[in-house]
C-alpha positions as CSV (number, residue, x, y, z in Angstrom):
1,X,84.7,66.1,86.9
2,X,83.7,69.5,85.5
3,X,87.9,70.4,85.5
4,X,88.9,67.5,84.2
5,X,86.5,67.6,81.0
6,X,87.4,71.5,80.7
7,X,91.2,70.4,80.8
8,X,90.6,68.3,77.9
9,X,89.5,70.6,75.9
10,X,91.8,73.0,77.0
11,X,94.7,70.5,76.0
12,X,93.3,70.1,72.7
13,X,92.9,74.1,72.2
14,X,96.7,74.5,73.2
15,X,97.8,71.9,70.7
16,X,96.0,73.2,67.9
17,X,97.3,77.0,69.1
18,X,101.2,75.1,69.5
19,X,101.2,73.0,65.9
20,X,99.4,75.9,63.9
21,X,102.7,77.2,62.7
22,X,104.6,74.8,61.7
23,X,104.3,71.3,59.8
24,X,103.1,68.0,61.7
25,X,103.8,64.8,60.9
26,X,102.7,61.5,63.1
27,X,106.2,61.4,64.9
28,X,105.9,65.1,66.3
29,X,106.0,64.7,70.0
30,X,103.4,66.1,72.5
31,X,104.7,69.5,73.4
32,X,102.7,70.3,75.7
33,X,102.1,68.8,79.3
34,X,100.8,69.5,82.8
35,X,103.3,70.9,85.3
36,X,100.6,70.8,88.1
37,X,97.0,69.6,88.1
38,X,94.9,72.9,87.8
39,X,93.1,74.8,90.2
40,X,90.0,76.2,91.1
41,X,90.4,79.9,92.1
42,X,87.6,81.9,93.6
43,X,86.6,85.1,95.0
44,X,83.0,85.3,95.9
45,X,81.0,83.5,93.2
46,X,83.1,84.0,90.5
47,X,85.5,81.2,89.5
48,X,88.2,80.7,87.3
49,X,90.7,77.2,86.5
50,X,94.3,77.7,86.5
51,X,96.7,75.7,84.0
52,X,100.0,74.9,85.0
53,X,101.6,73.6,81.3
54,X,104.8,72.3,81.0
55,X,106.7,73.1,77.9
56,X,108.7,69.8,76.8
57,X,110.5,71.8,74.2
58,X,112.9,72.8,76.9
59,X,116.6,71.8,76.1
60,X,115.8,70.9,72.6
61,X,115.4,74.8,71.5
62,X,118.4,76.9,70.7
63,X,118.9,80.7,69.9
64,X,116.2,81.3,72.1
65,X,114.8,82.1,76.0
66,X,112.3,78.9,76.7
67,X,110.5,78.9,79.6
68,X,109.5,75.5,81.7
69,X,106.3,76.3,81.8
70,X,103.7,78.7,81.8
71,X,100.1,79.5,83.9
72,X,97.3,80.0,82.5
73,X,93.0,80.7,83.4
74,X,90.1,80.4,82.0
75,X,86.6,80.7,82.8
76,X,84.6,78.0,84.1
77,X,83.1,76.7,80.8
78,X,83.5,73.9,79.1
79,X,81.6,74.8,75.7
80,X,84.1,77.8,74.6
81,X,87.4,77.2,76.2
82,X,89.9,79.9,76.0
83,X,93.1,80.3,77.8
84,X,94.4,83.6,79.1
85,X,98.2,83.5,79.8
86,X,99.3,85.3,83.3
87,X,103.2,84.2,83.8
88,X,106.1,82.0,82.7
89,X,107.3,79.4,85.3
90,X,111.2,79.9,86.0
91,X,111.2,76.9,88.2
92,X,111.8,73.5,87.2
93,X,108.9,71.8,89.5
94,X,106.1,73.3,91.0
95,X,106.3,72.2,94.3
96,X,103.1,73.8,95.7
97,X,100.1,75.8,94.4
98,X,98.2,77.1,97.7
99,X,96.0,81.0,98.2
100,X,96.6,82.9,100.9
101,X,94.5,86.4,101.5
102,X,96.3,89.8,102.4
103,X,95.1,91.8,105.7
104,X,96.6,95.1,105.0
105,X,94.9,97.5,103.0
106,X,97.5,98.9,100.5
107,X,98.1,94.5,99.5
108,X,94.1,93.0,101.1
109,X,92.9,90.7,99.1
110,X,93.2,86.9,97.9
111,X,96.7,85.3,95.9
112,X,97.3,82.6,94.3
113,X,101.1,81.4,95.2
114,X,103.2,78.8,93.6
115,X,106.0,77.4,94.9
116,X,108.6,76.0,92.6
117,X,112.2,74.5,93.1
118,X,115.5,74.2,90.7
119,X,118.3,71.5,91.0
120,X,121.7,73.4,91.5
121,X,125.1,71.7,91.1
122,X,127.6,74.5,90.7
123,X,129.4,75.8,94.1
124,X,126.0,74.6,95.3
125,X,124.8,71.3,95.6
126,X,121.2,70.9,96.0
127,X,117.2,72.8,95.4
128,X,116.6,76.9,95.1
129,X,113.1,77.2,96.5
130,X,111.0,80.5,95.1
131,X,107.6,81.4,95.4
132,X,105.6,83.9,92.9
133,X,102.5,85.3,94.0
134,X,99.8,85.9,91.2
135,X,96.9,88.4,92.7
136,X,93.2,87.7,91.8
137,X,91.4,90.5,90.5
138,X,87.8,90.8,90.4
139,X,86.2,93.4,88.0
140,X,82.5,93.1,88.0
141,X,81.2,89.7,87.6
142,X,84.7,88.9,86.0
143,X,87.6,87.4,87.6
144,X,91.5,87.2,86.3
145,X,94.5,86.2,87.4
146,X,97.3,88.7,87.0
147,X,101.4,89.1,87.0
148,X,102.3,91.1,90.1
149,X,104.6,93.5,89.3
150,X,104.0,96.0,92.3
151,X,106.3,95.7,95.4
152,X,109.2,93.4,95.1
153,X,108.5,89.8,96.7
154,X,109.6,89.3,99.9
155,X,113.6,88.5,99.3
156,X,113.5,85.5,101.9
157,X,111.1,83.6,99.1
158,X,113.2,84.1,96.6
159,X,116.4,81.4,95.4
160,X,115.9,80.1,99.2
161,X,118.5,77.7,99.2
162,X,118.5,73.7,100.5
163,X,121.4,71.5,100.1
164,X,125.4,71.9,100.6
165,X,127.8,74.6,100.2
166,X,130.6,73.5,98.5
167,X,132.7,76.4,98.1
168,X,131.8,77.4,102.1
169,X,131.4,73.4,103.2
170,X,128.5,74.4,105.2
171,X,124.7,73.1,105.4
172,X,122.4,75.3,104.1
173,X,118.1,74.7,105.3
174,X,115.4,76.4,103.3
175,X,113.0,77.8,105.8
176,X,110.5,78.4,102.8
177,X,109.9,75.0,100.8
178,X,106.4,74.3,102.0
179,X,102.6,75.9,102.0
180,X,102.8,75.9,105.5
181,X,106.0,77.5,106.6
182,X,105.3,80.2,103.6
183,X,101.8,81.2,104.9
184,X,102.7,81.7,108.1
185,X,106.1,83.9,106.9
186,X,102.8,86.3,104.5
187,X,101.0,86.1,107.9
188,X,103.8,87.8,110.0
189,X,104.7,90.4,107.2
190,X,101.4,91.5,106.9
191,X,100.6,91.5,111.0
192,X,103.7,94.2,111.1
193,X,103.2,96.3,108.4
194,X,99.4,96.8,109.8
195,X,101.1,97.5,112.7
196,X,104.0,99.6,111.7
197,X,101.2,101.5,109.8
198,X,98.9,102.2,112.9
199,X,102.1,103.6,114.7
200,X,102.8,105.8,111.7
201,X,99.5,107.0,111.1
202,X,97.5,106.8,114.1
203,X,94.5,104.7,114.6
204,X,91.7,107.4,114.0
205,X,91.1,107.8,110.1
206,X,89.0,111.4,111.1
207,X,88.7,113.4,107.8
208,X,90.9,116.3,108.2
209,X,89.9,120.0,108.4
210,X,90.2,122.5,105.8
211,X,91.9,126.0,106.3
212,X,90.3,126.1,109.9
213,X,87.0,125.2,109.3
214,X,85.4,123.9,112.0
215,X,82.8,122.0,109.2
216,X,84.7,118.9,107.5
217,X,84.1,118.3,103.6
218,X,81.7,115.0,103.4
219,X,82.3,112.0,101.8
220,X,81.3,112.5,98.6
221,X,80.6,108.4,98.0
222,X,81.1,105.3,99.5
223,X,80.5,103.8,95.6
224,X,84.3,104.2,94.1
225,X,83.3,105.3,90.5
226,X,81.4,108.6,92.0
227,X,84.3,109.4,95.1
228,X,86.3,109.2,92.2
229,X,84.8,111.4,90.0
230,X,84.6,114.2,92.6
231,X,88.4,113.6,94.2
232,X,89.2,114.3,90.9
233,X,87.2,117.7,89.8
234,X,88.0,119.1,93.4
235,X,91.4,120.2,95.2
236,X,89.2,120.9,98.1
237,X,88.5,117.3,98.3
238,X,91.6,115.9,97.2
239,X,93.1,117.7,100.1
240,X,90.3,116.1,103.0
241,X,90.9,112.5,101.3
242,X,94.9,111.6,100.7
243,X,96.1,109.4,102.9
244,X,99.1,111.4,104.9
245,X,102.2,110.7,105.0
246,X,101.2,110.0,100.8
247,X,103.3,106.9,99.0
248,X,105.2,107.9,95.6
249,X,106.6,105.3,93.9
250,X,108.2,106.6,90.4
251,X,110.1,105.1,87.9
252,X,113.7,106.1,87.5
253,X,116.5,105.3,85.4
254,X,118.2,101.9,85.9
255,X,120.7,99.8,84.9
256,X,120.2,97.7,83.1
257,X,116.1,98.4,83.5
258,X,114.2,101.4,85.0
259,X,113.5,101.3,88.7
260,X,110.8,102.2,91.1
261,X,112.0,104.7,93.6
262,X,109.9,105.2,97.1
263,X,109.2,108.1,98.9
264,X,106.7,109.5,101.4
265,X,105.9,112.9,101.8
266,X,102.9,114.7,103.7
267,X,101.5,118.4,104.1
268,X,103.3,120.8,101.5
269,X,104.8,118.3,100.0
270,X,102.0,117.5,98.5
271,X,101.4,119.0,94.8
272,X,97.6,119.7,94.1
273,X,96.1,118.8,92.6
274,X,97.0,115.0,92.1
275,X,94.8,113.9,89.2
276,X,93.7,116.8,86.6
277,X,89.9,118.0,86.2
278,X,88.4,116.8,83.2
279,X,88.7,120.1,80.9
280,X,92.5,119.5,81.8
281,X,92.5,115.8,80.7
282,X,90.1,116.5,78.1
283,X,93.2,119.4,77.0
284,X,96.2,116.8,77.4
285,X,94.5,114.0,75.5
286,X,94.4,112.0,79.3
287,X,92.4,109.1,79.9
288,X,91.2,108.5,83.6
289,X,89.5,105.2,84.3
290,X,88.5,102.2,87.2
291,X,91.4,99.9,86.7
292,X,89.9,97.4,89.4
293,X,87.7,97.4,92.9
294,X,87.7,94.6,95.3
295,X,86.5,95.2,99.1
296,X,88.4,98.4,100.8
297,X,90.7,98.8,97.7
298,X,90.2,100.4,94.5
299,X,93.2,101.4,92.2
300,X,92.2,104.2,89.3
301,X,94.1,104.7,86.1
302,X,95.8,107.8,84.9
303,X,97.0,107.5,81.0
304,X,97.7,108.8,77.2
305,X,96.7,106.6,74.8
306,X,99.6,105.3,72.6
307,X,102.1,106.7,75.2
308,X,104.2,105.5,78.4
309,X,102.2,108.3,80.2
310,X,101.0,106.0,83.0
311,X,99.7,107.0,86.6
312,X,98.1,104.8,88.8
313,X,96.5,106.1,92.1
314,X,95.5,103.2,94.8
315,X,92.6,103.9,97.6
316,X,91.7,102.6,100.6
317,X,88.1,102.2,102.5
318,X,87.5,103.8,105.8
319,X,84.7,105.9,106.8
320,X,85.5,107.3,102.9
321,X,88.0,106.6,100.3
322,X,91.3,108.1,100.8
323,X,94.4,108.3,98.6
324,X,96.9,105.8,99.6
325,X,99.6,105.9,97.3
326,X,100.6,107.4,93.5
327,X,102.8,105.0,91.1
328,X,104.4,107.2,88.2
329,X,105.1,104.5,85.2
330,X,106.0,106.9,82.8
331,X,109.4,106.5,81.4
């Protein structure tokens, strides 16, 4: 009851925000429509309701990309509705909306996922399943919905095909096109990269030793916001709490977009120290910040204001917080 009298007020938000700029007369046609009944997403007490609004607009707009729909949250509160947008919806149904929660540390925490499927006719006769996942991200007592744009999905989930080949004559079957089936795919992925991970690194997470000192550097905190403030004034303690072999993922020229390029390196491979002191920062005009903390994870943000300079450095919970993996976003 408490989403369906928020929706309505959402729906009339959207068509005020949708009719503000232009003229309306009384044979305008409703523009706006739901694509999926909206959802209730949670993480602890904190809840948000996802919109799934369909954009009838579609086919009658030229000169210009229109979407089928879009996805939307807002906080549960039906006084002062406002809608945050997250993603577009490329498909032409949503076939499923369904959560699924992440094991492995690097990826742990809760999803939303929406399936969607597109009619094909050309050389192809039947639906393109795809699914896009849309992390949730708490921050304090807030909670969001955002745009993955980490890793690249998993490729089998993507333009999964159902129907007739009519240039090969052959029968093609979508593994992917249910909640189910696509759950249990998540499941498996995440069950081997734990384990591929545990082969790589070993089991034991044992702070490392420091130039043959039989006494290990402590944990400075198990509360992120002061680990991080000392990982990133010592190289001492950088060096006892990275995460070895360490992931780089930097952006690289592309055509016709930049790239992410993966590495791994470990031991003097490693250039310390990873994030500046503060007199450096304060020097270079840098920013470091909290970008968001959830369970075992924490990811901490390295920028210039008014500049592509963008690092991002990702932790990961053990007996301390180590240094899992350093994205470069700076073009």
């Amino acid at each position: 009851m408490e989403v369906a009298r928020f929706f309505s007020c959402v729906c009339v938000l959207v068509s005020i925000i949708g009719f503000a700029s232009q003229p309306v007369s009384a044979n305008d046609l409703q523009t706006i429509d739901q694509m999926h009944p909206p959802v209730v997403a949670s993480v602890g007490e904190q809840k948000i309701t996802v919109f799934f609004l369909k954009n009838t607009l579609k086919g009658q707009t030229t000169g210009a990309y229109v979407p089928n729909g879009e996805v939307f949250y807002a906080t549960m509160s039906a006084t002062k509705p406002e809608l945050t947008y997250v993603a577009p919806v490329i498909g032409e149904q949503i076939v499923s909306v369904f959560f699924f929660e992440r094991k492995f540390p690097e990826r742990a925490g809760k999803s939303l996922y929406v399936l969607t499927k597109n009619k094909e006719s050309a050389r192809f006769e039947g639906y393109s399943y795809s699914t896009l996942e849309l992390p949730l991200i708490k921050g304090g007592d807030q909670l969001s919905l955002r745009f993955f744009r980490g890793d690249p999905p998993d490729p089998e989930l993507q333009d999964c095909r159902d129907g007739r080949d009519l240039e090969g004559g052959a029968d093609l079957e979508c593994a992917y096109k249910d909640a189910a089936s696509i759950k249990k795919r998540l499941a498996d992925l995440d069950a081997k990269i734990i384990a591929d991970s545990k082969l790589e690194h070993g089991i034991s997470q044992e702070p490392r030793k420091i130039g043959g000192n039989a006494a290990d550097i402590a944990c400075p905190s198990n509360e992120f916001s002061a680990f991080l403030a000392a990982f990133s004034e010592r190289a001492d303690v950088q060096k006892t709490f990275v995460q070895q072999p360490l992931q780089l993922v930097t952006t690289v020229a592309g055509d016709p977009e930049p790239e992410m390029e993966k590495r791994s390196v470990s031991g003097d491979q490693i250039k310390f120290p990873i994030i500046p002191d503060r007199v450096k920062r304060e020097a270079d005009g840098l920013t470091l910040t909290v970008k968001d903390e959830r369970g075992n994870n924490a990811t901490a943000i390295l920028q210039k204001p008014d500049t592509d300079y963008v690092f991002e450095y990702q932790f990961v919970r053990g007996q301390c917080w180590r240094l899992a993996k350093v994205s470069d976003f700076s073009l």
